[in-house]
NUKE-538099 format. One record per residue: x negated, y, z negated of N, C-alpha, C, CB in turn; residue number from 1. Coordinates in Angstrom, 2 decimals. Glycine has a CB too. Layout:
<sites>
<site n_c1="X" n_c2="Y" n_c3="Z" ca_c1="X" ca_c2="Y" ca_c3="Z" c_c1="X" c_c2="Y" c_c3="Z" cb_c1="X" cb_c2="Y" cb_c3="Z" pos="NUM"/>
...
</sites>
This chain:
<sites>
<site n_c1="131.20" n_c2="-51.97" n_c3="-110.42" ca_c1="131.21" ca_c2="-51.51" ca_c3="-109.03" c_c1="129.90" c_c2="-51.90" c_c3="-108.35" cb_c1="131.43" cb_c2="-49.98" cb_c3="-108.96" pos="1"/>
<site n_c1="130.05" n_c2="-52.67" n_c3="-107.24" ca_c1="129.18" ca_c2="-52.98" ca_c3="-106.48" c_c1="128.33" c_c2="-51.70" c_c3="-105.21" cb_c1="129.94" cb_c2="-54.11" cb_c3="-105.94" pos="2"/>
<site n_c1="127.12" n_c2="-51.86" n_c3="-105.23" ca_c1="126.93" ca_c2="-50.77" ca_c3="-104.21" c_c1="125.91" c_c2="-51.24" c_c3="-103.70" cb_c1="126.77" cb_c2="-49.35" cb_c3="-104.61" pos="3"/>
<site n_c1="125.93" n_c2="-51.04" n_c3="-102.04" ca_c1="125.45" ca_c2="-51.56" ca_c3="-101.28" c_c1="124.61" c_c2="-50.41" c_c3="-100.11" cb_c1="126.49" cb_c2="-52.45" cb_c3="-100.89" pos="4"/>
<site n_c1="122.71" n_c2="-50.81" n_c3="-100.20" ca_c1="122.07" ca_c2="-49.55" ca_c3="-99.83" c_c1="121.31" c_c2="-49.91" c_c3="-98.37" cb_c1="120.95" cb_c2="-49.03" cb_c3="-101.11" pos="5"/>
<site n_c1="121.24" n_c2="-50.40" n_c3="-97.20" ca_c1="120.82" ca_c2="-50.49" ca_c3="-96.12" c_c1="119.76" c_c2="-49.84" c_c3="-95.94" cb_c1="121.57" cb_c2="-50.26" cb_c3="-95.39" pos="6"/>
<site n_c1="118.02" n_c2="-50.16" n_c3="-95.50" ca_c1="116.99" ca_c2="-49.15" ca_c3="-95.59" c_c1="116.84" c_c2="-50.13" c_c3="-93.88" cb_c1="115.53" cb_c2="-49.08" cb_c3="-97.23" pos="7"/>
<site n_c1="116.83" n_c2="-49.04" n_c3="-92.57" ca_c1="115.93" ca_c2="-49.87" ca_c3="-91.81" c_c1="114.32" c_c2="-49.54" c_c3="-91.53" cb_c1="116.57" cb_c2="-49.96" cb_c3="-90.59" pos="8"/>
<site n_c1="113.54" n_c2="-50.69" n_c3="-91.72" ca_c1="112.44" ca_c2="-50.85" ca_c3="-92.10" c_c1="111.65" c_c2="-50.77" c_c3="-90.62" cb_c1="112.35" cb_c2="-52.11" cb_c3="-92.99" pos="9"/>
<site n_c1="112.41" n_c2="-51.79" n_c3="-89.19" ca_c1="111.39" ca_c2="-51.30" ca_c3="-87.95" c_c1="112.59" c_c2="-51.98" c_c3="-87.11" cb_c1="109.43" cb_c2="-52.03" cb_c3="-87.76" pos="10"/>
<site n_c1="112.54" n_c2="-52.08" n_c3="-86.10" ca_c1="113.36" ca_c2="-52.13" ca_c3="-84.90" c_c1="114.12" c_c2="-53.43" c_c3="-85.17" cb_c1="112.50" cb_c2="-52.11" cb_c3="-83.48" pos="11"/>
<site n_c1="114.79" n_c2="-53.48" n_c3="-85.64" ca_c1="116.15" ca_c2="-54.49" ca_c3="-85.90" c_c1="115.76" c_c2="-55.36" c_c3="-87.17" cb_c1="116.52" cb_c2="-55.65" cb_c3="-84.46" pos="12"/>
<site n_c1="115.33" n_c2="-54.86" n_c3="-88.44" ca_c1="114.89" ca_c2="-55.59" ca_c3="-89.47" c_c1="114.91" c_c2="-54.31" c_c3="-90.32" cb_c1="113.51" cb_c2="-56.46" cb_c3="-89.27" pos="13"/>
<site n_c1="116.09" n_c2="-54.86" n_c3="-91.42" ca_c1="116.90" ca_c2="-54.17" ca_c3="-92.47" c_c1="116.02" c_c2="-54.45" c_c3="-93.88" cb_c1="118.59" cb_c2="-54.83" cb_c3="-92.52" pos="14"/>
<site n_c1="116.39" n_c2="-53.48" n_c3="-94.77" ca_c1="116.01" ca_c2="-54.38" ca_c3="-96.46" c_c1="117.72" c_c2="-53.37" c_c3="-96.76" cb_c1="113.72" cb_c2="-53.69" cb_c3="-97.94" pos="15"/>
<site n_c1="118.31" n_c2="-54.78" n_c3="-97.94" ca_c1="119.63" ca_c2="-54.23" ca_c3="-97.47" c_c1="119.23" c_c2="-54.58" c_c3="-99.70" cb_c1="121.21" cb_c2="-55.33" cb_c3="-95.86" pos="16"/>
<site n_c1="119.52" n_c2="-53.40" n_c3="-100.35" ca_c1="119.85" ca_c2="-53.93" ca_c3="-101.73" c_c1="121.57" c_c2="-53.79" c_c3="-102.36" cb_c1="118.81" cb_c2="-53.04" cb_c3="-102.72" pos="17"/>
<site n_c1="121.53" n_c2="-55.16" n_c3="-103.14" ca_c1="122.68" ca_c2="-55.00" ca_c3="-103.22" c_c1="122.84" c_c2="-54.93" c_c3="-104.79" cb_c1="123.39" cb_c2="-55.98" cb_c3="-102.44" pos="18"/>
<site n_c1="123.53" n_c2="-53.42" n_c3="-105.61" ca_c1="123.80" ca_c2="-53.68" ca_c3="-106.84" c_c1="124.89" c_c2="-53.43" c_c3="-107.38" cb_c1="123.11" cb_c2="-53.26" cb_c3="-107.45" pos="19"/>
<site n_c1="124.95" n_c2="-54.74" n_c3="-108.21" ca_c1="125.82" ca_c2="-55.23" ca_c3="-108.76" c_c1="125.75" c_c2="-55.60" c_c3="-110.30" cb_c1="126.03" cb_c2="-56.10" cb_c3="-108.03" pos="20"/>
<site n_c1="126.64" n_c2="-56.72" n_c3="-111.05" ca_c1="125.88" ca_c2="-56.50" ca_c3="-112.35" c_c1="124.58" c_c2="-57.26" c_c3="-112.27" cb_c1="126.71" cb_c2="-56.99" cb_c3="-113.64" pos="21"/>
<site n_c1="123.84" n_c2="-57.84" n_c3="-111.34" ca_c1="122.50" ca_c2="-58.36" ca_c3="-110.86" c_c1="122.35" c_c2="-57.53" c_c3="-109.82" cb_c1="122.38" cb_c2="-59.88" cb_c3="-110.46" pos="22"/>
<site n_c1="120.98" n_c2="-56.66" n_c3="-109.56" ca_c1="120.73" ca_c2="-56.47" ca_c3="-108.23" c_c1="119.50" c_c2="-57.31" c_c3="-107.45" cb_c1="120.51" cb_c2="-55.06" cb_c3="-108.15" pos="23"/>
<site n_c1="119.92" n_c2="-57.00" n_c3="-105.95" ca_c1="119.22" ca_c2="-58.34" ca_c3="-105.40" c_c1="118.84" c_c2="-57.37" c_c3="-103.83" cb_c1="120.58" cb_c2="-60.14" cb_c3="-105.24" pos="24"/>
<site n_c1="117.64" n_c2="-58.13" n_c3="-103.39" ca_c1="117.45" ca_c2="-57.36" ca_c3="-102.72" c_c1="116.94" c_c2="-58.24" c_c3="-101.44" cb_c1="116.70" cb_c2="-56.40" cb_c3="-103.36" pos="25"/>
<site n_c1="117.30" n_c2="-58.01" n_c3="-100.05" ca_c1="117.63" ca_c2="-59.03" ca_c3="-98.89" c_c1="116.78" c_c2="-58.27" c_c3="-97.57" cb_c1="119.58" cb_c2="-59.18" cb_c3="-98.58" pos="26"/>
<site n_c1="116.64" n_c2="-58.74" n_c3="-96.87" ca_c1="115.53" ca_c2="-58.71" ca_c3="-95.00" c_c1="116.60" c_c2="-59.40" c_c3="-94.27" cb_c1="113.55" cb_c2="-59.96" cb_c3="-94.76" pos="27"/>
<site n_c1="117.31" n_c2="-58.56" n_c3="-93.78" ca_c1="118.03" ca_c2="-59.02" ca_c3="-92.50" c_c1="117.43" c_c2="-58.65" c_c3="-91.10" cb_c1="119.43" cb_c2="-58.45" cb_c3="-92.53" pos="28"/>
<site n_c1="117.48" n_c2="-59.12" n_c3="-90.08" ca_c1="117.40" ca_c2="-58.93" ca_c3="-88.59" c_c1="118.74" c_c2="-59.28" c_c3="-88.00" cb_c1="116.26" cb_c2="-59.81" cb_c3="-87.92" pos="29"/>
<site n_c1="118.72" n_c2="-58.02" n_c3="-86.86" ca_c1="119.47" ca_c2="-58.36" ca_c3="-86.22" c_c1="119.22" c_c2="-57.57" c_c3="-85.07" cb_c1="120.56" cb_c2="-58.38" cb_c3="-86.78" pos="30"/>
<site n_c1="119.75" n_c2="-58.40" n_c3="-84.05" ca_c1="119.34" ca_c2="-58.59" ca_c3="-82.66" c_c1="120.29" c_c2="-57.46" c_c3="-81.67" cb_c1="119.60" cb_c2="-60.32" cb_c3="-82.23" pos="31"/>
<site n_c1="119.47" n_c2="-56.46" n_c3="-80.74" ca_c1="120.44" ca_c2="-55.51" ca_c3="-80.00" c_c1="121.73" c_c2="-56.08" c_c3="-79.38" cb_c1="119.70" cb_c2="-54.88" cb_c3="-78.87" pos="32"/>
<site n_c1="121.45" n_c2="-57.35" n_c3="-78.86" ca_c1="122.50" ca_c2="-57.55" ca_c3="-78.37" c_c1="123.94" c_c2="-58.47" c_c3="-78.88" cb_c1="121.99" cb_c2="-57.89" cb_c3="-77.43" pos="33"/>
<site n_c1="123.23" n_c2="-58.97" n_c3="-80.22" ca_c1="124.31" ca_c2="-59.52" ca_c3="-81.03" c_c1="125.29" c_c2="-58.08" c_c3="-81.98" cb_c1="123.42" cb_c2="-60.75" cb_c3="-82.21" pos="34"/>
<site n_c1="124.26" n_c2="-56.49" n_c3="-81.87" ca_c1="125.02" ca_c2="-55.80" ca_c3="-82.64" c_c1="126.12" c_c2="-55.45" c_c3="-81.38" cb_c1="124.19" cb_c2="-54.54" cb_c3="-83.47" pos="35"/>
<site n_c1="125.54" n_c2="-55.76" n_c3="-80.41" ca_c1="126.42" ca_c2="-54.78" ca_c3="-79.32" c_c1="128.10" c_c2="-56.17" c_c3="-79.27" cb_c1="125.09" cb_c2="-54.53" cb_c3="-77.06" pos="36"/>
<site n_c1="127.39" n_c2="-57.23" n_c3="-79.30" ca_c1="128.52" ca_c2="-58.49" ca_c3="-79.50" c_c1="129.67" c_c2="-58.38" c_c3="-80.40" cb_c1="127.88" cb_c2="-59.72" cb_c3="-80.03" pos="37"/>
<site n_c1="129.10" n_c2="-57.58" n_c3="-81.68" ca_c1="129.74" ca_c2="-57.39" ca_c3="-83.13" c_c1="130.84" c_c2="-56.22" c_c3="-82.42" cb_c1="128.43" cb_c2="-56.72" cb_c3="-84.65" pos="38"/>
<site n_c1="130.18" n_c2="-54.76" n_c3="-82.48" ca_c1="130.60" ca_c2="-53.59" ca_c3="-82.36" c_c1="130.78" c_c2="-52.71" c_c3="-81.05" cb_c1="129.91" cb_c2="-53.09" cb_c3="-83.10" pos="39"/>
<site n_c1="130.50" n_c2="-53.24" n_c3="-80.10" ca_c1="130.63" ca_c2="-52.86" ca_c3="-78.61" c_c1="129.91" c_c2="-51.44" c_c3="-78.70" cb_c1="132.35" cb_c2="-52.78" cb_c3="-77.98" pos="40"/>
<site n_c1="129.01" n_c2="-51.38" n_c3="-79.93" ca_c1="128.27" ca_c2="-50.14" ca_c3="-79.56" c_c1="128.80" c_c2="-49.13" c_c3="-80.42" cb_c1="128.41" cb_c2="-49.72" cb_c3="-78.07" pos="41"/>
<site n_c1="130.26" n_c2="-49.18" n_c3="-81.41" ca_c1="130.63" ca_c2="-47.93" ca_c3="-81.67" c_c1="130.09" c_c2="-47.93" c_c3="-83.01" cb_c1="132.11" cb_c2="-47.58" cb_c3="-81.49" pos="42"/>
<site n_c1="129.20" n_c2="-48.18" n_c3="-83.57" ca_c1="128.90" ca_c2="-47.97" ca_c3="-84.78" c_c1="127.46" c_c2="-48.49" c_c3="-85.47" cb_c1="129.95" cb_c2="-48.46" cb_c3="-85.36" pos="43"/>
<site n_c1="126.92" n_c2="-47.88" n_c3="-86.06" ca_c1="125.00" ca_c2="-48.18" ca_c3="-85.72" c_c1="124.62" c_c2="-49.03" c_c3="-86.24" cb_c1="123.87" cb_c2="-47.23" cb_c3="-86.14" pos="44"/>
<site n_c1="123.70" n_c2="-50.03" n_c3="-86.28" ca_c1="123.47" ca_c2="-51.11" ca_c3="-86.38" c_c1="123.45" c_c2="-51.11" c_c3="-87.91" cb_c1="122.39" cb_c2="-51.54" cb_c3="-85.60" pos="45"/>
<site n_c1="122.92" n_c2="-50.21" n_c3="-88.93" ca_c1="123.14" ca_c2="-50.07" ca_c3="-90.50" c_c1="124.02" c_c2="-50.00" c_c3="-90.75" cb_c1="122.74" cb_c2="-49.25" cb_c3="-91.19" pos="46"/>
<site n_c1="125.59" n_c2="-49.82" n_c3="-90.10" ca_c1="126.93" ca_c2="-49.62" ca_c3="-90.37" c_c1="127.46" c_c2="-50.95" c_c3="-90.22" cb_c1="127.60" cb_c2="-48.59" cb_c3="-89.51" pos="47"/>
<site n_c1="126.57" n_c2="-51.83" n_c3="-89.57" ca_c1="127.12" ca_c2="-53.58" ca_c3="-89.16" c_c1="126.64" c_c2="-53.83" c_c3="-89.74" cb_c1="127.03" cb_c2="-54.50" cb_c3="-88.04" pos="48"/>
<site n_c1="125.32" n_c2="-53.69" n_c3="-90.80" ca_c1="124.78" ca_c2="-54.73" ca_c3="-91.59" c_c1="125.42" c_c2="-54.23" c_c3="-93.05" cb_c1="123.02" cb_c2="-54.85" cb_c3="-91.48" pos="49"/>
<site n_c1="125.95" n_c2="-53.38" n_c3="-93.42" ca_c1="126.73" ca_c2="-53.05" ca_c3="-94.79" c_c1="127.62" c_c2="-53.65" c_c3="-94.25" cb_c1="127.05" cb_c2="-51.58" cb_c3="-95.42" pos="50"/>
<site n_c1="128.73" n_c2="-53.63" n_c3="-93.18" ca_c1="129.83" ca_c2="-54.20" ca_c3="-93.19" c_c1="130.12" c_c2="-55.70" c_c3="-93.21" cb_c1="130.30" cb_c2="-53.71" cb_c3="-92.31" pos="51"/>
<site n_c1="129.08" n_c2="-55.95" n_c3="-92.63" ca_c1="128.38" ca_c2="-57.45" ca_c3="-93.28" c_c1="128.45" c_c2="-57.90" c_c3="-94.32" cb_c1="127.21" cb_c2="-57.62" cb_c3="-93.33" pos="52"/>
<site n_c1="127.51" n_c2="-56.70" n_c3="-95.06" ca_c1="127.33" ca_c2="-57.04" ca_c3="-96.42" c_c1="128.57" c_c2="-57.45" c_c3="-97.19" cb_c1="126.73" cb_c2="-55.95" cb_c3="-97.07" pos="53"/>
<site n_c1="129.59" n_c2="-56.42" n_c3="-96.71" ca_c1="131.04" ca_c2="-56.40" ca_c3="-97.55" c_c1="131.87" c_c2="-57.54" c_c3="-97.36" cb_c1="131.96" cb_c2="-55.19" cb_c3="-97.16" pos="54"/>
<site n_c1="131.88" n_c2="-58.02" n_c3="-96.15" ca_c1="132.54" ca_c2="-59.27" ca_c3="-95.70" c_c1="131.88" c_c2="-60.27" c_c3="-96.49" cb_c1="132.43" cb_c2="-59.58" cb_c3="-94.15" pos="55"/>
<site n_c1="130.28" n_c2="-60.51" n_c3="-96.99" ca_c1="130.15" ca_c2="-61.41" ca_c3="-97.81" c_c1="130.37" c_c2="-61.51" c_c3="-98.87" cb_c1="129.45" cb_c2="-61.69" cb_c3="-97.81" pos="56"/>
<site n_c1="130.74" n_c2="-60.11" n_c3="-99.50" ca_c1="130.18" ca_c2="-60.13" ca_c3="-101.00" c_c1="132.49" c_c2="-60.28" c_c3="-101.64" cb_c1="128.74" cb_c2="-57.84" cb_c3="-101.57" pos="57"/>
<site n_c1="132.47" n_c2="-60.13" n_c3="-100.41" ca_c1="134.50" ca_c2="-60.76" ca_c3="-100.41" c_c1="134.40" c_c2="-62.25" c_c3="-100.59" cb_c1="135.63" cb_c2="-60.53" cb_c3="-98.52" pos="58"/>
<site n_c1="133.30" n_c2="-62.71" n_c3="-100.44" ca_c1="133.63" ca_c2="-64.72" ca_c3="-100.22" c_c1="132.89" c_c2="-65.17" c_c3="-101.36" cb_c1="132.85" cb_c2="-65.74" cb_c3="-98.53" pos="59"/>
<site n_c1="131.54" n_c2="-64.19" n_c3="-101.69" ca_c1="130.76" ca_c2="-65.04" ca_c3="-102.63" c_c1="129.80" c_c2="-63.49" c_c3="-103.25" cb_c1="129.68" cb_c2="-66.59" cb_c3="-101.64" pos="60"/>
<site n_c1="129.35" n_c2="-64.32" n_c3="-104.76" ca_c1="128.36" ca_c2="-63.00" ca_c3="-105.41" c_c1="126.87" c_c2="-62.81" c_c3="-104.47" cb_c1="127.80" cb_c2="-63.45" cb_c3="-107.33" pos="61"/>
<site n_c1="126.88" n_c2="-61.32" n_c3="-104.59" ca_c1="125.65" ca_c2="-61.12" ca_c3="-104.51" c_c1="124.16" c_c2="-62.03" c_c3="-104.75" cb_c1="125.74" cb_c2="-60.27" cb_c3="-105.16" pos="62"/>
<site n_c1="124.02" n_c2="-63.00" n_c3="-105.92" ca_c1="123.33" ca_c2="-63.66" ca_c3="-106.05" c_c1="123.35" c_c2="-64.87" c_c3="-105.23" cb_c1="123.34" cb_c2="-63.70" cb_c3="-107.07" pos="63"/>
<site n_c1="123.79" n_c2="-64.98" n_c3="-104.45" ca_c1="124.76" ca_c2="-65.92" ca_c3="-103.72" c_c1="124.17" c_c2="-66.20" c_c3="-102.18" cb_c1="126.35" cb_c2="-65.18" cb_c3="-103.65" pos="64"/>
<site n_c1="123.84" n_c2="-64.42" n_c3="-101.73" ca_c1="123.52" ca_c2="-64.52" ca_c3="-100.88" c_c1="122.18" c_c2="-64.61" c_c3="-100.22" cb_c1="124.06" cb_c2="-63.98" cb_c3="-100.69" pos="65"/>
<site n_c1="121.88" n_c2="-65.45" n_c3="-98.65" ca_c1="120.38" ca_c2="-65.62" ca_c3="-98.63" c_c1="119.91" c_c2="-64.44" c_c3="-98.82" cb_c1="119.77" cb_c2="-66.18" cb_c3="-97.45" pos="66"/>
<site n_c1="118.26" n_c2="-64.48" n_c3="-99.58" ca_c1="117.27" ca_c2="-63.04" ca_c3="-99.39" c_c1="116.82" c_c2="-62.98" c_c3="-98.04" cb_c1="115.84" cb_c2="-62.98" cb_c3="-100.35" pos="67"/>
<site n_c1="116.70" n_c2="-64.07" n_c3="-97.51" ca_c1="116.06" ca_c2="-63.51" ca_c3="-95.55" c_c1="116.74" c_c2="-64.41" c_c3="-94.93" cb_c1="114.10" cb_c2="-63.72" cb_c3="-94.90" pos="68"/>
<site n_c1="117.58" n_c2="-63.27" n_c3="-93.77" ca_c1="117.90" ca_c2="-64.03" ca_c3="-92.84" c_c1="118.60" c_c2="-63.44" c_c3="-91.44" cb_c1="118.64" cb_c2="-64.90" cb_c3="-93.48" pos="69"/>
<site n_c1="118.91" n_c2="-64.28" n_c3="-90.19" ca_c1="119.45" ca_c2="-63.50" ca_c3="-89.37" c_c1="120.89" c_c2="-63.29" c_c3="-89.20" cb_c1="119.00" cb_c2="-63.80" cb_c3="-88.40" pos="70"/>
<site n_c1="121.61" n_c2="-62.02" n_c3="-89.24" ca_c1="122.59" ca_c2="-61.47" ca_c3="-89.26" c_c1="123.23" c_c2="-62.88" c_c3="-88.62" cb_c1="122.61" cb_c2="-60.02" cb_c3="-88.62" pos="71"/>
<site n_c1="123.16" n_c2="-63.37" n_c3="-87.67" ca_c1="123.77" ca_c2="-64.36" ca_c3="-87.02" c_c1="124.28" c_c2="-65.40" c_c3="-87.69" cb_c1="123.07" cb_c2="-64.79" cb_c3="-86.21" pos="72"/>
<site n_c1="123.62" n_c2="-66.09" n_c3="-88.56" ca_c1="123.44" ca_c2="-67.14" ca_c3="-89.58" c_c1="125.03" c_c2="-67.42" c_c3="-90.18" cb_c1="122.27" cb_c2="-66.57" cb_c3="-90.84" pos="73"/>
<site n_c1="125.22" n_c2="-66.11" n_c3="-90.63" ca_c1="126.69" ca_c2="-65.64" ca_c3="-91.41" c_c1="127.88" c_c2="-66.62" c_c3="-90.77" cb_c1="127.17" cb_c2="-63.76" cb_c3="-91.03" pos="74"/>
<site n_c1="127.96" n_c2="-66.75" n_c3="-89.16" ca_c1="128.98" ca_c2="-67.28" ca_c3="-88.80" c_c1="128.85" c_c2="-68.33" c_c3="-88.90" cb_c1="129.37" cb_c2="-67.04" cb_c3="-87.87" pos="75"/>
<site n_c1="127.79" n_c2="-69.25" n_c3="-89.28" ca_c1="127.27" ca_c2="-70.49" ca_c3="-89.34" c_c1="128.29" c_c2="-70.74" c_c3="-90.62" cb_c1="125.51" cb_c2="-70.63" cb_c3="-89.48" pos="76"/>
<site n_c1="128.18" n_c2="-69.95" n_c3="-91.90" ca_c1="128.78" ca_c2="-70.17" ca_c3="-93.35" c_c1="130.81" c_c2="-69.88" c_c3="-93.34" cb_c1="127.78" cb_c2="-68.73" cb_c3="-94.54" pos="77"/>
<site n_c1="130.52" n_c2="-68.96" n_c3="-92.27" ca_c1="131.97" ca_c2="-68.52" ca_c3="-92.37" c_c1="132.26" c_c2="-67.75" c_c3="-91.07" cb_c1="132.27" cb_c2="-67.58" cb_c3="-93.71" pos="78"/>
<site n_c1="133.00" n_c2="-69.21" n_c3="-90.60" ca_c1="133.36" ca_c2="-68.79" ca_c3="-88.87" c_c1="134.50" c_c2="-67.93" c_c3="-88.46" cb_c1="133.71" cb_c2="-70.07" cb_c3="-88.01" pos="79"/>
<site n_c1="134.59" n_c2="-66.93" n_c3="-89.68" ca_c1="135.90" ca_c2="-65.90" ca_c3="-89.15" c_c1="134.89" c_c2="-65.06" c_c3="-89.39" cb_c1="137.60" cb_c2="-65.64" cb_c3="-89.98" pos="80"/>
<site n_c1="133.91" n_c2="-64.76" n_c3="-89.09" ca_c1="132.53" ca_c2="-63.43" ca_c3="-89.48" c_c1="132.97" c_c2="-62.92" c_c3="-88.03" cb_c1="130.27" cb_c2="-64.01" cb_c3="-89.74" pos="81"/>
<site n_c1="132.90" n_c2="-63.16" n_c3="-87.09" ca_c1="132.58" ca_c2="-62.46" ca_c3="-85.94" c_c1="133.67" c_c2="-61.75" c_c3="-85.58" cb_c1="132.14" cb_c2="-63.24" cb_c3="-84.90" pos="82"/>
<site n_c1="134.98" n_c2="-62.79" n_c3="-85.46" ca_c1="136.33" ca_c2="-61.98" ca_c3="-85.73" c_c1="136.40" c_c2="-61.07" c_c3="-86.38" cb_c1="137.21" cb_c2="-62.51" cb_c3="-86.21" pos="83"/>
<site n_c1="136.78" n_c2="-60.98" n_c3="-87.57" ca_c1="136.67" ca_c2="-60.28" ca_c3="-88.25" c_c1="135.65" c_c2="-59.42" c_c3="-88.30" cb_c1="136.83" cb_c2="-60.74" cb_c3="-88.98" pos="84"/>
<site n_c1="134.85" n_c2="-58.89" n_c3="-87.72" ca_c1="133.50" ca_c2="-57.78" ca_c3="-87.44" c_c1="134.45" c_c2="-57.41" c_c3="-86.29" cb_c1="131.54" cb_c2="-58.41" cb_c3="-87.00" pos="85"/>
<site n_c1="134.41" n_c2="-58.12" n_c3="-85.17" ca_c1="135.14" ca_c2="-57.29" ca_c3="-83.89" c_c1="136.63" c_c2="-56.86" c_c3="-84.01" cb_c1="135.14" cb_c2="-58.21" cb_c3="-82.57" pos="86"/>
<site n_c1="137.26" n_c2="-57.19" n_c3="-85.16" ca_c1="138.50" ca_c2="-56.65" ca_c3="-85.25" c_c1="138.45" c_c2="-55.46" c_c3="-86.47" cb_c1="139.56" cb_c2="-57.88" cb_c3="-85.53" pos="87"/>
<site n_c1="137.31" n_c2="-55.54" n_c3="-86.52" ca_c1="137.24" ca_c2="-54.04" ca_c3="-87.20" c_c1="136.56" c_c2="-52.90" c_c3="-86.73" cb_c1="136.70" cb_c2="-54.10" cb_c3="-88.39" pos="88"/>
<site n_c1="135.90" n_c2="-53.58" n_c3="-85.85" ca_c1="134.65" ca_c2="-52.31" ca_c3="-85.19" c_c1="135.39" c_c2="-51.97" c_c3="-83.33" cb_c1="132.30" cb_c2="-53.40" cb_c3="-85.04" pos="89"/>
<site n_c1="135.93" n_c2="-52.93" n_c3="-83.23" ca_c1="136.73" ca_c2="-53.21" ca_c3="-81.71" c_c1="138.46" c_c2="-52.43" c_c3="-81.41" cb_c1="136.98" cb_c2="-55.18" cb_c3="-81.64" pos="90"/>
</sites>
């Protein structure tokens, strides 16, 4: 069982650990107005970056994923990220 722990550290910059049978531990940012893009607001910005988390750790392992980077990036790897965020939070 995978478990996934979100700490926010200062105004839109996460340490997100993720354990698994490796744990790994990641610095995300993310930007007010890309969370408001994601979630129209209904759900707090640590609730978009686990749900994040989960959408990746569905495509690829934990070890897998970058240690720093911006929440944004994601749709760069896998262009149903945003969809799929707004059809769950929307």
């Amino acid at each position: 069982m995978t478990t996934i722990k979100v700490e926010n550290l200062n105004d839109g910059t996460f340490r997100v650990t993720v354990a698994g049978q490796t744990t790994t531990e990641h610095r995300v940012t993310v930007s007010p107005a890309y969370h408001e893009k994601l979630t129209a607001g209904r759900v707090t910005t640590e609730e978009l970056v686990k749900a994040s988390f989960e959408f990746l750790l569905q495509r690829e392992p934990n070890t897998s994923i970058l240690r720093s980077f911006d929440l944004r990036v994601i749709a760069q790897y896998f262009p149903e990220y945003e969809k799929s965020l707004q059809g769950r939070f929307g």
